[in-house]
C-alpha positions, 0 to 999 in steps of 0.5 A: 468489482461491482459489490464495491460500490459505493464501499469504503477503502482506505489507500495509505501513500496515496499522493502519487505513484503506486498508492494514487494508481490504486486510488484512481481505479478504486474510484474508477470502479465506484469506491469512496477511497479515503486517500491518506498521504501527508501531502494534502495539496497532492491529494486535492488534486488527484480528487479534482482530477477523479471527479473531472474524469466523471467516475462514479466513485469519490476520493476523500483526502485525508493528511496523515504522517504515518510516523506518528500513531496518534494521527493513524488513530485520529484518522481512523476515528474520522472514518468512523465519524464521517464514513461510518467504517473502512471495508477495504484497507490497502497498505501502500506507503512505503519508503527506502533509505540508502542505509547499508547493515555495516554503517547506516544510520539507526534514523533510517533504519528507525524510519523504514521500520515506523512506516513500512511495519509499524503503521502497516500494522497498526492501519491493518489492526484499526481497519480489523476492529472497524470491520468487526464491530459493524459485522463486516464479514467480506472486507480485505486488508492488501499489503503492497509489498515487493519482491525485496520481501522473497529474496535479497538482492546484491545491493547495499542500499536495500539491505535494511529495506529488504529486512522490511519487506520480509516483515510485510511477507511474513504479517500477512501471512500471519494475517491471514491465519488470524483471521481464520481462528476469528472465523471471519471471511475478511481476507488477506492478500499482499502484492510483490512487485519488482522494478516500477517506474515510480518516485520510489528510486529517486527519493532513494538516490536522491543523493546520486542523480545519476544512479536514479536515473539508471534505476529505470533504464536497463529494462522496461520496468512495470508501471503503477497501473499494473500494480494497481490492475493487480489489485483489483484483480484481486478485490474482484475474485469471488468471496471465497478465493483468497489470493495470498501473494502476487509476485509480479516484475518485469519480463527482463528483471533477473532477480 
């Protein structure tokens, strides 16, 4: 990890579970991470909190609705301005609704596509041109994915989400082949992790408490921090091992 010193990384989702994990290892290791959420008040603190821990990186809050293109592309532009460019992009945000293939709402369908597709792909295309034009040749561009995108679960409630995240395997993959005929060394990598004690099950039972709170309980489920290790671990490899796809859950998760 040490070439990444002082290197700029982009994390998206990165006010808390999964996306803040990342960002506080990033700058743990030295990075100055631009951290883009829309809740700008979150971030602030997750800053003061890595500056009070003494790393010898920086977390720069950016809000940002990933919904919305144009503030993707402002914030790339900020980037640019104000960093010069991004070295690293890891794609974190993603949400889930509860909307079955039978009777969901086109909203939720809508919005699961915008952000966990849509915005994946457009930060990974931005993150692309930014190391291209400054002849960035060693970056890496990680899609947090997850098991939902290798197989699908009897579930109603993650149909739709699954569909998504099969998307995300497929992207990256795709990713990786571009890169190859742009011969560029910039690498591609996603991480599939299964149950991890996040918000993640609450936002999508927000509506059944007690489902939620059974989410997390019939197995130890993994915790950011070991999605977050992964990513390191894989920013840490040498130049010329690309690691195409972690597939990580915990021990006593059946599917």
């Amino acid at each position: 990890m040490d070439r990444w010193k002082g290197r700029v990384a982009l994390v998206t989702g990165a006010s808390v579970g999964i996306g803040a994990a990342i960002v506080k290892e990033l700058v743990r290791y030295g990075m100055k991470v631009v951290g883009c959420a829309r809740d700008l008040e979150k971030m602030q603190k997750l800053a003061a909190e890595c500056q009070s821990e003494g790393h010898s990186g920086v977390l720069v809050p950016f809000k940002c609705d990933l919904n919305n293109e144009e503030e993707i592309l402002s914030m790339f532009s900020a980037i640019k301005a104000q960093h010069k460019g991004v070295d690293v992009c890891i794609n974190n945000a993603g949400l889930a609704h509860p909307e079955s293939l039978l009777g969901g709402k086109t909203s939720g369908w809508k919005n699961m596509l915008d952000v966990n597709v849509l915005a994946l792909s457009v930060c990974t295309r931005e993150a692309y041109q930014s190391m291209k034009e400054r002849n960035v040749d060693d970056g890496h561009i990680i899609n947090i994915n997850s098991m939902s995108g290798h197989r699908v679960v009897h579930s109603t409630d993650v149909h739709f989400y699954s569909a998504t995240k099969f998307a995300v395997t497929a992207l990256t993959e795709g990713l990786r082949q571009e890169l190859r005929e742009a011969n560029t060394h910039i690498r591609a990598t996603c991480i599939s992790p299964g149950v991890v004690k996040t918000e993640f099950a609450p936002r999508l039972y927000s509506q059944n408490t007690d489902k939620a709170a059974g989410a997390y309980t019939k197995f130890k489920p993994l915790e950011a921090i070991d999605v977050a290790n992964a990513v390191t671990y894989v920013l840490g490899a040498p130049p010329h091992v690309q690691i195409g796809d972690i597939q990580m859950r915990p021990v006593e998760q059946v599917l």
